[in-house]
N, C-alpha and C positions, 0 to 999 in steps of 0.2 A: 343141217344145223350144226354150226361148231360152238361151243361152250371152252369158256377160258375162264381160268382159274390161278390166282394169286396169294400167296401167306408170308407173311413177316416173320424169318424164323430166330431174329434176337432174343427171344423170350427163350431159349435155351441154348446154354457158352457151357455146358460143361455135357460131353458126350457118354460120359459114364451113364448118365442120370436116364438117358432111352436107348444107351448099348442094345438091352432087349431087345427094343422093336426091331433088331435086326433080322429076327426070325418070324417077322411079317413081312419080308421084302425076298424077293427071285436070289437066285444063289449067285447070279453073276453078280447082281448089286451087293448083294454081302463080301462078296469079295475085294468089289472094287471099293469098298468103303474102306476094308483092312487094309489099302495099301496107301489109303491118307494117312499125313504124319500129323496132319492140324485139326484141333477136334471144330473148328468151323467148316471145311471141307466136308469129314465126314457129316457133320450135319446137315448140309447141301443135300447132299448127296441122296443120304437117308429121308428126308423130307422130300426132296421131290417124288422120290415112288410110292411113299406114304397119303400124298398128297396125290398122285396120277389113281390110286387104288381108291381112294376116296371118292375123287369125284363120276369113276367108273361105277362105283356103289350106289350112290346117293341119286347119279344123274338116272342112269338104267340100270337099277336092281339088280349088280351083277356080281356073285358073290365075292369076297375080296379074296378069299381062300385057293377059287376055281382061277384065278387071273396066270397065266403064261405068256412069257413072251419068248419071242426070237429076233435073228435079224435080218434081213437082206444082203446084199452081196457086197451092198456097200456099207453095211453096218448099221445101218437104220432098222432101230426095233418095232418091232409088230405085235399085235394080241397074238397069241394061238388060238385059234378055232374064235374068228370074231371080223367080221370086216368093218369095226370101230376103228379108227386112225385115233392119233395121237403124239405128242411134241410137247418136250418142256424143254429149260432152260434155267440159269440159276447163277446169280450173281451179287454179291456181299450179302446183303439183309435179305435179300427177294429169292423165291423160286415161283414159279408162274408154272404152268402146264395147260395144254388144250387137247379136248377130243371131239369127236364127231363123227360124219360118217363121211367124211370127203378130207382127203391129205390137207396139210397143213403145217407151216415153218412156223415158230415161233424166239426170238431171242430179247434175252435182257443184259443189259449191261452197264456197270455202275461209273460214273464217269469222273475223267481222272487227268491230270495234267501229263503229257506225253510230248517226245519230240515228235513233232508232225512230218514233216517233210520227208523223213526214213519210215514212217510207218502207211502213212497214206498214198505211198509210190504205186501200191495195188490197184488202188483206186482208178477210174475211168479219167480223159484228156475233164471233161464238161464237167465230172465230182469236183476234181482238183482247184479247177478253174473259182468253182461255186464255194469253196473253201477259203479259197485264198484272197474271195475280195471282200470275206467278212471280219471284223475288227479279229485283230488275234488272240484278244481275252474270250473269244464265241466261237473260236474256231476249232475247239477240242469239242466242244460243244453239239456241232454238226457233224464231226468226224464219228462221234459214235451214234448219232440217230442213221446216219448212211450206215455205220458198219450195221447195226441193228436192224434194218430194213434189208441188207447184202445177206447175215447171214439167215433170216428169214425164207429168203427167197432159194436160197441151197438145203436148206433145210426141207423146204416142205417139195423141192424135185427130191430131193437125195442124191445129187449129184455130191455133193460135200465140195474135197478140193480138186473135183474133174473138170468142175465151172470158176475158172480162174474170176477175181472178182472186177478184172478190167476190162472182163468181156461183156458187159452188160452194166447201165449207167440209171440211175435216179437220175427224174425229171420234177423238184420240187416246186415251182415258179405259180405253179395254179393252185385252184380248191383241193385239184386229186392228186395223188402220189402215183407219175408213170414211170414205170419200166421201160426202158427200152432194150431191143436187143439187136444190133447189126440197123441202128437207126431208124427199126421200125417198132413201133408201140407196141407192147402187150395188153392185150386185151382180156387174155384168160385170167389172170393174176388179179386180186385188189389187196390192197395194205391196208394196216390198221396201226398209226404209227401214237405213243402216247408217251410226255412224259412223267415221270411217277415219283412222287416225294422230291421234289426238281433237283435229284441225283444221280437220276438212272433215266436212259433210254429204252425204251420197250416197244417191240413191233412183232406184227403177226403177217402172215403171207395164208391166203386162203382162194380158194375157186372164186371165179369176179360172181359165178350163179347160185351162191352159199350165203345164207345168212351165219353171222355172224353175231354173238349175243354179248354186253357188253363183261369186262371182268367181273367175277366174282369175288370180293375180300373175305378168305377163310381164316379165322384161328385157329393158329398150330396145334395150341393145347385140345382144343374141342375135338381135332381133326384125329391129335395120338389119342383120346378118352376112346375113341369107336377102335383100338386096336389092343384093347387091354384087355 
């Protein structure tokens, strides 16, 4: 079972006001929040592991206190002493985070007018193709539900930047969202592609023999009262 979880963190624009909870979050995290210059950044930042600690708590009784993590070789964080997976993400208003007991990518991304044609060059021959013959007010559009679904799918191997993103293509045309890779289907993979406040792109990457349970809408506030 994977459990996915999402919170609106506008209701706090001034970082002074939960600085604190920085001594509820791992040391790496407190570090890496010191080196934001922008107090929305650190708020990102600070609310996703607030938010990942949370819903380890609430989901499976697990104390917030006892939570460790480390990382992989490619950088990808883990519990210590826990074979729970887990992935967030985090973008303008949104931070999202998923656990379970089976890996898992998950990416958000808030969507934004862009020069296409230099950004989307990563992109697969068939992505491109699929981009280019939709009107061009839709086509930033689609550029980040694909990038959204791409970095899902690096995310939950943890290959990162090892799996270039033109080696592997979305096949959007039917009901299911396929993968392909070297023009044969993936079958082990399912997506969960949604969009949310129709400003942002949001997609998950999970085992195709995993259920998958729908988002949860958290409040930030209720979620920092449990760390006070």
């Amino acid at each position: 079972m994977i459990y996915q979880g999402i919170v609106n963190v506008s209701a706090i624009n001034d970082f002074d006001n939960v600085n604190y909870l920085t001594d509820c979050v791992s040391a790496e995290r407190k570090n890496r929040i010191s080196k934001f210059l922008r107090d929305e950044d650190k708020i990102r930042s600070l609310s996703a592991e607030l938010l990942l600690r949370h819903m380890l708590s609430t989901i499976y009784g697990i104390n917030v206190a006892e939570i460790m993590f480390g990382a992989d070789k490619y950088g990808k964080p883990y519990l210590i002493g826990s074979e729970l997976k887990f992935n967030i993400t985090h973008s303008g208003d949104y931070v999202a985070c998923a656990v379970g007991d089976a890996d898992m990518g998950i990416d958000i991304e808030k969507i934004s007018r862009m020069e296409l044609p230099e950004v989307y060059s990563v992109f697969s021959g068939s992505e491109r193709e699929m981009i280019n013959a939709l009107p061009q007010d839709i086509q930033a559009d689609m550029f980040y539900r694909l990038w959204t679904l791409k970095e899902s799918y690096v995310k939950k191997t943890g290959d990162g930047l090892h799996c270039p993103f033109d080696s592997f293509s979305f096949d959007l045309t039917g009901d299911r969202i396929l993968l392909k890779n070297s023009k044969k289907t993936d079958s082990e993979n399912a997506f969960f592609n949604r969009k949310l406040d129709g400003r942002y792109w949001y997609s998950v990457c999970f085992p195709s023999d995993e259920r998958l349970e729908d988002i949860a809408e958290y409040d930030l506030l209720r979620v920092i009262d449990a760390f006070r």
